[in-house]
N, C-alpha and C positions, 0 to 999 in steps of 0.2 A: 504494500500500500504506500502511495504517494505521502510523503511530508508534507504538512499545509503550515501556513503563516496563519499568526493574529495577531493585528496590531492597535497597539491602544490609543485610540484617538477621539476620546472622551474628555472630560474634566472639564473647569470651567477659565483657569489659566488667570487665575487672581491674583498671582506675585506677578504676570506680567500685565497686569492695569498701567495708565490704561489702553494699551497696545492690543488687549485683548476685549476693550467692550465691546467691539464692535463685531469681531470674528476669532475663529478658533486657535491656540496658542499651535496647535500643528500646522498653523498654518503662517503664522509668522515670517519672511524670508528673510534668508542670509542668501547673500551675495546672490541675491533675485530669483530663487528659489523656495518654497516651502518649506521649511524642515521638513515636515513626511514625506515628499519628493524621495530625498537622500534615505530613509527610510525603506520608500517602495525598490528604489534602485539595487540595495543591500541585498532584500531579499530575492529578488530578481536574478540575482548574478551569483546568487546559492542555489537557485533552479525551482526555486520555491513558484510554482503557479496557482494555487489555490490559497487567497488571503482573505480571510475573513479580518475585517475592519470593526471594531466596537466605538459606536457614534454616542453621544449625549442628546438629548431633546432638544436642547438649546442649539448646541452647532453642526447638529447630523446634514443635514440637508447642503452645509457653506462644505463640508467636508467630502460627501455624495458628487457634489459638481466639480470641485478641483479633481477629484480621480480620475473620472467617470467611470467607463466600465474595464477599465484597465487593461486595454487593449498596447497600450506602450508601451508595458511592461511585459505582455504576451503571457498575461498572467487573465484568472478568473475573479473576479472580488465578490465579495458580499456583505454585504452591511450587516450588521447585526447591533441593534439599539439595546442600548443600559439604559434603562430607566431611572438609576440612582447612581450618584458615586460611593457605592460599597466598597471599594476595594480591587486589588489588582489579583486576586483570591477572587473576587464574588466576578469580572467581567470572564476569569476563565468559565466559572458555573454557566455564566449566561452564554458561553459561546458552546457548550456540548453540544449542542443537536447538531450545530456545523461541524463541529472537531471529529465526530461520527465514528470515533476509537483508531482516529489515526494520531500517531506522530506528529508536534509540532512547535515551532518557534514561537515565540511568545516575541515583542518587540514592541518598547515603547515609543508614542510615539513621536515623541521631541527630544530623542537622545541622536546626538552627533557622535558617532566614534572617525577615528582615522581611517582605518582597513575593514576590509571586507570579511563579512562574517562566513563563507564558503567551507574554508578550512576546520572552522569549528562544526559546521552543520554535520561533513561530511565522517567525520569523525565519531559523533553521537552516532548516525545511524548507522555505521559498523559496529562498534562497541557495545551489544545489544545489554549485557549485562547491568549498566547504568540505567536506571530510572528515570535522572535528570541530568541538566548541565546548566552550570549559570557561568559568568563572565566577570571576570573581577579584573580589577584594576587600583592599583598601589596608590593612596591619598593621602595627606598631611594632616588630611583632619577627618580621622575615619567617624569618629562620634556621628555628625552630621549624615550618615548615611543608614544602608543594612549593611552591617559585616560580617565575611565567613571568617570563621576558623578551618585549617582544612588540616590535614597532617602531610607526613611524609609521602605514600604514596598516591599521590593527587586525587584524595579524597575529601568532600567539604564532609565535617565533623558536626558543624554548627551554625547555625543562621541568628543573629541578633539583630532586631531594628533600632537606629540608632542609639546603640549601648552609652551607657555615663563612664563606664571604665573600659574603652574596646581592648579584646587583648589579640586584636588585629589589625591590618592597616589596608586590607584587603575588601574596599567598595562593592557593592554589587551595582554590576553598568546599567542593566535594565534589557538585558539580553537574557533571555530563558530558552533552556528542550525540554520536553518531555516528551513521558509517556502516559498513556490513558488512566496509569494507577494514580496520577494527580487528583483524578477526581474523590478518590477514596479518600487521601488523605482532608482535601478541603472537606467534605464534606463531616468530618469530623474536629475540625479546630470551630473555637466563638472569635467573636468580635472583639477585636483590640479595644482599647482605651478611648482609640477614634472613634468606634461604632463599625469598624469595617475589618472586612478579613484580608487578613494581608498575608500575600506570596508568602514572606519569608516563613511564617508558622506554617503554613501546607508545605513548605519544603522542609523543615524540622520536623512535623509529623511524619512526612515520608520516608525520612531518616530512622525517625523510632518504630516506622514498621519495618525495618529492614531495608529497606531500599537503598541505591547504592548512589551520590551522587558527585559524577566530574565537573571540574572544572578548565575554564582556559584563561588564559594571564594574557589582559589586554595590555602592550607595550608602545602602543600608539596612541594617541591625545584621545580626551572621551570630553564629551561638554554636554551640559544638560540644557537647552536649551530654554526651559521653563522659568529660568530664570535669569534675570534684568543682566548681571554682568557676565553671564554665559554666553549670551545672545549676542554682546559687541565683540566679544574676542573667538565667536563662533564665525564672526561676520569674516574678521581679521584670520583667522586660520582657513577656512574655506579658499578665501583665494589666495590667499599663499602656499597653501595646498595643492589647488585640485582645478584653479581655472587654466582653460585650455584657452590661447589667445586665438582670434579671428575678427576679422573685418566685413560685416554684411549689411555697414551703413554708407556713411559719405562722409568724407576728409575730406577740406579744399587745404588750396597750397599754404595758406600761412600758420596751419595747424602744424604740431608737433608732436610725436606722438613716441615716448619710449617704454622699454619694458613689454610687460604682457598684458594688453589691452584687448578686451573683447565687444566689440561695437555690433551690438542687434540690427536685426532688417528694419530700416527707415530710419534707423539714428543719425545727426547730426554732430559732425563737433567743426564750429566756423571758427577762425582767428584764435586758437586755443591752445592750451598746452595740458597733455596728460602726461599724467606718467604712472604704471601700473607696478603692482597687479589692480585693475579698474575693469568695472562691468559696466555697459550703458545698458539701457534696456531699450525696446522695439519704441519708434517711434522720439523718443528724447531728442532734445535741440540742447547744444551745448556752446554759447555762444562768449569770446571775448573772456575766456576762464580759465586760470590755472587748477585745475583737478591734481590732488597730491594722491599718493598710493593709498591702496586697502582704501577703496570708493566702492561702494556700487549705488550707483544710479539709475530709480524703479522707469519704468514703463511711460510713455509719453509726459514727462516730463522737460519743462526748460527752466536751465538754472547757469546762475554766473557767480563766478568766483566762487568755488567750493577747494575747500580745505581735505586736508589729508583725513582717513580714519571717519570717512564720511559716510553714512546713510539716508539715498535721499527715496524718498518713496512715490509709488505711482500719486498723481495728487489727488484722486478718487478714494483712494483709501486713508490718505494724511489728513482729505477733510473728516471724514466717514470718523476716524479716531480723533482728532481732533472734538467733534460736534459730542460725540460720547462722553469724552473729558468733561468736557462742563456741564453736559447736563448731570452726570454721577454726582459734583461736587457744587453742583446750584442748590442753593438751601431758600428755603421761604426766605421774605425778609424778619418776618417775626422771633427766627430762631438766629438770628444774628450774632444775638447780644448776649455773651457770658454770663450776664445779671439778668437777665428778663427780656423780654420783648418787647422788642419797636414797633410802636402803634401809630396806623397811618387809616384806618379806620374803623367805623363801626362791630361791623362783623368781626375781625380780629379781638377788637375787646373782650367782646361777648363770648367767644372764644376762652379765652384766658382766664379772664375775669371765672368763669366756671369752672376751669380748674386750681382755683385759689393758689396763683401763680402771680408773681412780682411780674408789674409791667411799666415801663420805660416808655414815657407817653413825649410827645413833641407838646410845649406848651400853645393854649390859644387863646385867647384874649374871650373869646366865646366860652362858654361850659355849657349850649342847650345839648351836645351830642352826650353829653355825661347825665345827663338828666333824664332817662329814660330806663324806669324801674327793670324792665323785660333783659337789659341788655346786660346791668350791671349786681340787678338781684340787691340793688338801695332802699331803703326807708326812704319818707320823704326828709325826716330829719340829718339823715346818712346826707342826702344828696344837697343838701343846704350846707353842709356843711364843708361838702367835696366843693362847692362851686365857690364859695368862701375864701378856701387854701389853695384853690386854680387860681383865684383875680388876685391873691396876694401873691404866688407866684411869680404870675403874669409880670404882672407892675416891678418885681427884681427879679427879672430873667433868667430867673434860676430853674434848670429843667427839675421836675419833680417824680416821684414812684410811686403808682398807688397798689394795694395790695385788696383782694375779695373781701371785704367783713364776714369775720367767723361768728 
């Protein structure tokens, strides 16, 4: 039976706000690519054709259309929706009807490694005795991750999610194999501390049933994508890595252009100076600009004078996240104020005023809008005596607080 892929292309991508209100963190690009792109390519080139995809509610559909039906990769796909973020444990549950008791990779889907995962595939599926295999990789600050213990003969011993005292230094990349017995074990481990069931205890349980699990030592760069300062130096390794230069725009003569520079079909660069590694994207105008290395420049964009270490984005999607930004962090005006709320009229009063909550009013030489029992829940004595302390106020411009009567 064929090996199948599943990759995790769920969650909702909340360390990268606000880059991600508007669309999926797998979808993010480095050097004008998606990250799941370099993902789908990975498995592709392991021979992997049957990939089942795990979508969220929220970004299934934004995630559906970038793939399509995965014919570029000469691969089969299939979506298969998580209804919840459970766990990297509960989307394997939810993908068995597809997984159908074969063999498979598990792959996240915002993890950038250096090299191709081929060699490790090929290897589990010889090695029938192994149960599982996961990928690790040597980090400075193991705490922060899942780490194995393994022993001498390339065996993991132990799986800990990020332990207070690791007594390893050995990551887990977010590369998984298995075998069908996974199911037995998850379905025997509870919910972490998160609420969710996590990989590593299904692969501790499979451990305490016997099961036997290898590992491979990743010695090439790994970057996690999901995260804000992954994502710049994912940007900056990518093409210092792996861009391949080519010219399928338009150079006129007083352009300059050194290094490894890749110019999309219908890009422009007029009167301009690059110098690479630099990605344009299809369509872009680059006019009267010095472009410094580790660029890339999204899709129908015009821009002048860009700097080195630069990320410029389609402008469809800069506004699209941009527009997101401020609506997320637009607050009433009422909820402005540290102290109370800033009251600009009636209704808001009335509001507050019922939650016997401190309010921060503008003074008015007028007091008939404070005068209305319904709004503010006043006696009539109360409100003679509010209209009183407003015209003394008033008269030393002194802004004032009034508080609900208890």
């Amino acid at each position: 039976m064929n090996m199948k892929g599943l990759v995790l292309a769920g969650g909702a991508g909340t360390r990268l706000r606000p880059l991600t209100h508007t669309g999926a963190k797998q979808l993010v690009p480095v050097a004008n690519r998606p990250v799941l792109m370099y993902v789908m390519d990975n498995l592709a080139d392991a021979g992997i054709r049957e990939i089942g995809v795990i979508i969220s509610p929220e970004t299934g559909r934004e995630i559906q259309a970038a793939l399509g039906d995965g014919s570029q990769w000469r691969a089969k796909l299939t979506f298969i929706p998580q209804d919840r973020p459970g766990g990297l444990a509960h989307a394997v549950a939810t993908a068995r009807t597809f997984l159908d008791g074969s063999d498979f990779v598990m792959y996240l889907g915002d993890n950038l490694i250096g090299t191709m995962i081929a060699e490790s595939v090929q290897r589990f599926r010889s090695e029938t005795s192994f149960q599982a295999s996961v990928m690790l990789k040597e980090v400075p600050n193991p705490a922060a991750f899942g780490v194995a213990e393994v022993d001498a003969e390339g065996h993991v011993t132990r799986l800990v999610e990020k332990p207070k005292a690791p007594k390893s230094n050995l990551a887990l990349v977010g590369i998984y194999m298995f075998r069908p017995s996974i199911f037995e074990a998850i379905s025997l481990i509870q919910p972490s501390g998160r609420g969710e069931l996590e990989i590593t205890d299904a692969i501790s349980k499979l451990i305490e049933l016997g099961g036997k699990v290898q590992f491979s030592r990743l010695t090439s760069w790994w970057l996690d994508t999901g995260k804000k300062d992954d994502l710049l130096i994912a940007n900056h390794t990518v093409l210092d890595d792996w861009l391949k230069p080519a010219v399928m725009g338009r150079i006129d003569a007083e352009s300059q252009i050194i290094g490894r520079v890749r110019l999309e079909e219908g890009a422009r660069i007029e009167r301009s100076s690059v110098r690479g590694p630099v990605i344009i994207g299809k369509g872009a105008v680059i006019s009267d600009s010095r472009i410094g290395p580790f660029t890339a420049v999204g899709d129908e964009v015009e821009r002048r004078a860009l700097g080195p270490h630069a990320r410029v984005l389609d402008p469809r999607r800069a506004a699209a996240r941009r527009l997101a930004h401020r609506k997320a962090r637009r607050r009433p005006p009422w909820r402005s104020s540290p102290r109370g709320a800033i009251v600009d009229g009636r209704r808001r009063l009335r509001g507050r005023a019922r939650e016997g909550l401190k309010i921060r009013w503008p003074i008015r030489r007028s007091a008939s809008w404070l005068r209305n029992p319904v709004s503010t829940g006043m006696t009539e004595a109360q409100r003679s005596s509010r209209a009183r302390s407003e015209t003394r106020a008033s008269r030393s411009s002194t802004p004032g607080f009034i508080r609900r009567p208890t």
